[in-house]
DOMIMI-108834 format. One record per atom (N, C-alpha, C): x, y, z; residue in three letters. Coordinates in steps of 0.05 Angstrom, whole numbers, plus 5000, padded with zeros to 4 digits. Layout:
XYZAla ...
end
This chain:
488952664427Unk 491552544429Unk 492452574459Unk 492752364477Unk 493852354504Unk 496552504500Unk 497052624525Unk 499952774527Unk 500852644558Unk 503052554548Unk 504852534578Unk 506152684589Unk 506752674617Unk 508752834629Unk 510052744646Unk 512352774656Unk 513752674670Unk 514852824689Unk 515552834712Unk 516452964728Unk 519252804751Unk 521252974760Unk 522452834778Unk 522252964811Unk 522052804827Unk 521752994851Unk 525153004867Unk 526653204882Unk 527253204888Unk 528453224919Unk 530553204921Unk 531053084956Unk 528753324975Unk 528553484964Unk 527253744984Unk 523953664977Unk 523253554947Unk 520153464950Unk 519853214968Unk 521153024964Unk 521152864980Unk 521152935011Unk 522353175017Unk 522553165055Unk 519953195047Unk 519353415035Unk 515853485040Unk 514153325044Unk 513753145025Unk 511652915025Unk 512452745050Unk 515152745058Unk 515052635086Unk 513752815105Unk 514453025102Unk 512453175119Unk 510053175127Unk 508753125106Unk 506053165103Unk 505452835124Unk 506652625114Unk 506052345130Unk 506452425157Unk 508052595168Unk 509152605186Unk 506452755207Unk 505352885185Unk 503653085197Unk 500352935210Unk 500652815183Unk 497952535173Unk 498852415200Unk 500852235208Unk 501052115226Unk 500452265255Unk 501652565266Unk 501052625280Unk 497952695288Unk 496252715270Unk 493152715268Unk 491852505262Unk 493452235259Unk 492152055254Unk 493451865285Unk 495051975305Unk 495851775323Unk 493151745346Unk 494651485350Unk 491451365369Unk 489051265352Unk 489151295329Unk 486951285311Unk 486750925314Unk 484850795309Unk 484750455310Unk 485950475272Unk 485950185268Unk 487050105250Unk 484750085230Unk 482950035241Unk 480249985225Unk 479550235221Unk 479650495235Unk 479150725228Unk 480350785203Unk 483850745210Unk 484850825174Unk 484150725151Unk 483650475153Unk 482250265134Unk 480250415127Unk 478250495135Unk 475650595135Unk 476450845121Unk 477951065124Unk 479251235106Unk 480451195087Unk 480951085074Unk 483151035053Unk 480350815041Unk 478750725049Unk 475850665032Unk 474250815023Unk 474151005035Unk 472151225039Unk 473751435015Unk 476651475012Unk 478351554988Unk 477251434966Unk 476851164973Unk 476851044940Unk 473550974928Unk 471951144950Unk 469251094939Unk 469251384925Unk 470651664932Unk 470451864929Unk 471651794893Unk 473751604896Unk 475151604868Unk 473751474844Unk 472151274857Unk 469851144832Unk 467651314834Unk 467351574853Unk 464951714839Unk 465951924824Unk 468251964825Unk 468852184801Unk 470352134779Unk 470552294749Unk 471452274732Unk 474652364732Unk 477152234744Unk 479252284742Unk 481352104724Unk 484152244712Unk 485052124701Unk 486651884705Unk 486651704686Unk 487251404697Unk 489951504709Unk 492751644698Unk 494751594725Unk 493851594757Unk 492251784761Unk 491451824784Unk 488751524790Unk 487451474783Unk 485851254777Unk 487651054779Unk 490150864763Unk 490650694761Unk 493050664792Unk 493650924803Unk 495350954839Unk 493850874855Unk 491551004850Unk 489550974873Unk 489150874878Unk 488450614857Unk 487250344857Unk 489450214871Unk 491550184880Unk 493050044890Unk 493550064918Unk 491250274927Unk 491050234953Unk 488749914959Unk 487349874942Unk 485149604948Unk 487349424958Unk 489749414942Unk 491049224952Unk 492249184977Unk 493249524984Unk 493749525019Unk 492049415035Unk 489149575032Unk 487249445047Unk 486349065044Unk 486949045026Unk 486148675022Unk 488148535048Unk 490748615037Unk 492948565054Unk 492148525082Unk 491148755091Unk 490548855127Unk 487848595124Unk 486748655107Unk 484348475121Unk 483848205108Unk 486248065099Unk 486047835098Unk 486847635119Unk 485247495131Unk 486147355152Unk 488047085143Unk 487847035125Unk 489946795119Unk 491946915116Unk 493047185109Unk 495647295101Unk 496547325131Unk 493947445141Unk 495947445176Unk 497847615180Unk 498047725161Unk 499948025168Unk 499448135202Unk 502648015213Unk 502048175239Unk 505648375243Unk 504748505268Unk 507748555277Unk 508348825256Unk 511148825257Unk 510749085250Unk 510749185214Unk 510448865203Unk 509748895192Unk 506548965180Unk 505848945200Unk 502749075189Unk 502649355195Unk 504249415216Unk 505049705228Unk 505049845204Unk 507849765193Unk 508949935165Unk 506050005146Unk 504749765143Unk 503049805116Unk 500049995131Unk 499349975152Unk 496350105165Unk 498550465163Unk 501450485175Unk 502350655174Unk 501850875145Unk 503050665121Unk 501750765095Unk 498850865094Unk 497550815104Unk 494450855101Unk 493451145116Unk 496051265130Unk 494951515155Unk 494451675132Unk 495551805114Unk 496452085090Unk 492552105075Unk 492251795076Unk 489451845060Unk 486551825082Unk 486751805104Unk 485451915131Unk 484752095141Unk 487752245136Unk 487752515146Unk 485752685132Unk 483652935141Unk 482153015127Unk 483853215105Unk 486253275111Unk 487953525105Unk 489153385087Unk 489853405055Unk 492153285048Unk 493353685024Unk 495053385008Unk 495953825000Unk 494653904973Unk 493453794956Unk 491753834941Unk 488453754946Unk 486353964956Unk 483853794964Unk 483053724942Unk 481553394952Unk 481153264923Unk 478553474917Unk 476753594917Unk 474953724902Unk 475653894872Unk 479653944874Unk 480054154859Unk 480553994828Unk 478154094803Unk 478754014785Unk 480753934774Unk 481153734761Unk 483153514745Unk 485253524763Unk 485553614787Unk 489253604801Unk 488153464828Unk 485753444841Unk 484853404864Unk 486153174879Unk 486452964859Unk 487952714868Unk 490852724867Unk 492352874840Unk 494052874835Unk 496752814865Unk 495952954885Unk 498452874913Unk 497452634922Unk 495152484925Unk 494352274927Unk 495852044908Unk 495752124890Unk 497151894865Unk 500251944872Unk 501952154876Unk 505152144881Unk 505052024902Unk 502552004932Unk 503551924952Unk 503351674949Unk 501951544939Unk 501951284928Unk 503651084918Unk 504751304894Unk 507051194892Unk 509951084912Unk 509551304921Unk 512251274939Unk 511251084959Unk 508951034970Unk 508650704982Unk 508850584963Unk 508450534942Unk 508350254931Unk 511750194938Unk 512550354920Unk 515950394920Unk 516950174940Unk 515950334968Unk 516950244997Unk 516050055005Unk 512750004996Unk 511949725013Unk 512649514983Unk 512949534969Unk 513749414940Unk 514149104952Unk 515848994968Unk 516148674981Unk 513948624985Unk 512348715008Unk 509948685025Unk 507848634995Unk 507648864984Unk 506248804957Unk 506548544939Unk 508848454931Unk 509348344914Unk 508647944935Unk 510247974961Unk 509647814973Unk 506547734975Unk 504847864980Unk 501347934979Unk 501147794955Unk 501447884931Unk 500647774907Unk 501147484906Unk 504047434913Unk 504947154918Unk 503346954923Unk 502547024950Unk 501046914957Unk 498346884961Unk 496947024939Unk 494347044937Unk 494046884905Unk 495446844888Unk 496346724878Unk 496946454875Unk 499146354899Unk 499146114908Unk 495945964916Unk 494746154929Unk 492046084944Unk 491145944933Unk 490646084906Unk 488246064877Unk 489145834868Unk 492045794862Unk 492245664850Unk 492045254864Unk 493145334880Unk 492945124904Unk 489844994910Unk 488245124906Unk 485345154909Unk 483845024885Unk 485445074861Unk 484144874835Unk 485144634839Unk 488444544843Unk 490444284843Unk 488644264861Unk 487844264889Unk 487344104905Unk 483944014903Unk 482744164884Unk 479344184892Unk 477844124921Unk 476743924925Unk 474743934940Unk 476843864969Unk 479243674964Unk 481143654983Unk 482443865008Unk 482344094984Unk 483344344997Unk 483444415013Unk 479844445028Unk 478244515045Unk 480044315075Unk 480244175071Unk 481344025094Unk 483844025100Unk 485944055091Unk 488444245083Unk 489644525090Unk 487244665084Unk 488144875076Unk 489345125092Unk 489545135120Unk 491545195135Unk 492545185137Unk 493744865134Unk 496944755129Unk 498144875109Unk 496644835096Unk 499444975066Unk 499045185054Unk 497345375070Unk 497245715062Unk 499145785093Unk 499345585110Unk 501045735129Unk 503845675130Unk 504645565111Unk 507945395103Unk 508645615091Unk 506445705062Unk 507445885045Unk 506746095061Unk 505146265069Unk 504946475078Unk 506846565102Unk 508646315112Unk 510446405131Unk 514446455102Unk 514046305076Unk 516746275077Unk 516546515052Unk 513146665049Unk 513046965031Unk 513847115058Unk 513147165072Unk 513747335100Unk 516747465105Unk 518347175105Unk 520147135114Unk 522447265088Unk 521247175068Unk 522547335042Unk 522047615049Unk 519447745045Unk 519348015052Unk 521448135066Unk 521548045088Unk 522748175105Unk 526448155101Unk 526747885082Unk 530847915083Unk 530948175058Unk 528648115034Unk 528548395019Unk 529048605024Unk 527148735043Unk 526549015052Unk 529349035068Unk 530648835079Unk 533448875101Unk 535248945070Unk 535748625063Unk 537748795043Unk 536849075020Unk 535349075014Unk 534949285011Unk 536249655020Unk 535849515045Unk 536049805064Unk 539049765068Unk 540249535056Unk 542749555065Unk 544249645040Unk 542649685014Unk 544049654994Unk 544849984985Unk 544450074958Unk 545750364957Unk 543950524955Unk 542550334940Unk 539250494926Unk 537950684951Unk 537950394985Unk 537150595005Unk 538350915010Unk 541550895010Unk 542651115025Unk 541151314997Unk 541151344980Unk 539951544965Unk 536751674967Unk 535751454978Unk 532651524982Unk 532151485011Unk 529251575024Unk 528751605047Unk 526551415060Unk 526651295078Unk 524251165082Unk 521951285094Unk 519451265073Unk 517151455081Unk 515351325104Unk 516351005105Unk 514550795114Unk 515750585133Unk 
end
């Protein structure tokens, strides 16, 4: 019988885990972008060779989607919005995190909360990504063989007016109440 558990973190766990980014970032500055990428892969090859539990399994996995993000060239993620999201990617680079993943059934476990709290934060950027990966696919059947000759044009209409959403989101957002209560990790 599966058991759940739930936990809440509070304003003082939270500085921590900022800390720890804070730390990740200072050992991860200067690093290329492709270097973090290459870490936060190298995380998730470690995670399909071992037997861990899907919460931690089903976080983790949501880094593929950071990385698709960075290295999709039609999304084109530039500026600082790519900043923010390669930024997300320092914590699982760093060789240091605060649980080493070797340590039975908990190894990932700070891996999966830090996860969370990106998704949380890059949540627009995310949802925008899907949008338009989405749109892609789908644009790609309506149009069939047409597409191909097209298809800059109108992955770069949409991919500028998901962008452009992201970003009035994440503002109001930060303008709204939810921000002053929480911290930005990202």
């Amino acid at each position: 019988m599966p058991l759940k558990l739930t936990f809440e973190l509070s304003d003082a766990d939270l500085a921590h885990f900022q800390k720890l980014v804070d730390d990740a970032r200072q050992r991860t500055n200067g690093m290329a972008e492709a270097e973090m990428v290459a870490g936060a892969k190298r995380l998730l090859q470690k995670l399909r060779d071992r037997e861990v539990a899907e919460f931690v399994r089903s976080r983790l996995l949501s880094l593929e989607s950071l990385i698709e993000m960075l290295e999709d060239d039609e999304w084109a993620l530039a500026g600082e919005n790519r900043d923010r999201v390669t930024r997300a990617l320092c914590y699982f680079t760093a060789p240091h995190d605060l649980i080493p993943d070797d340590t039975p059934v908990f190894g990932f476990f700070d891996d999966a909360v830090m996860i969370e709290l990106i998704v949380s934060e890059l949540r627009h950027e995310i949802e925008a990504y899907a949008d338009f990966c989405g749109y892609r696919e789908a644009e790609e059947k309506r149009r069939g063989p047409e597409a191909a000759t097209t298809r800059e044009t109108w992955l770069a209409k949409r991919r500028q007016q998901l962008q452009a959403r992201m970003l009035k989101r994440r503002l109001r957002f930060r303008r709204g109440e939810l921000f002053s209560r929480r911290r930005e990790v990202f």
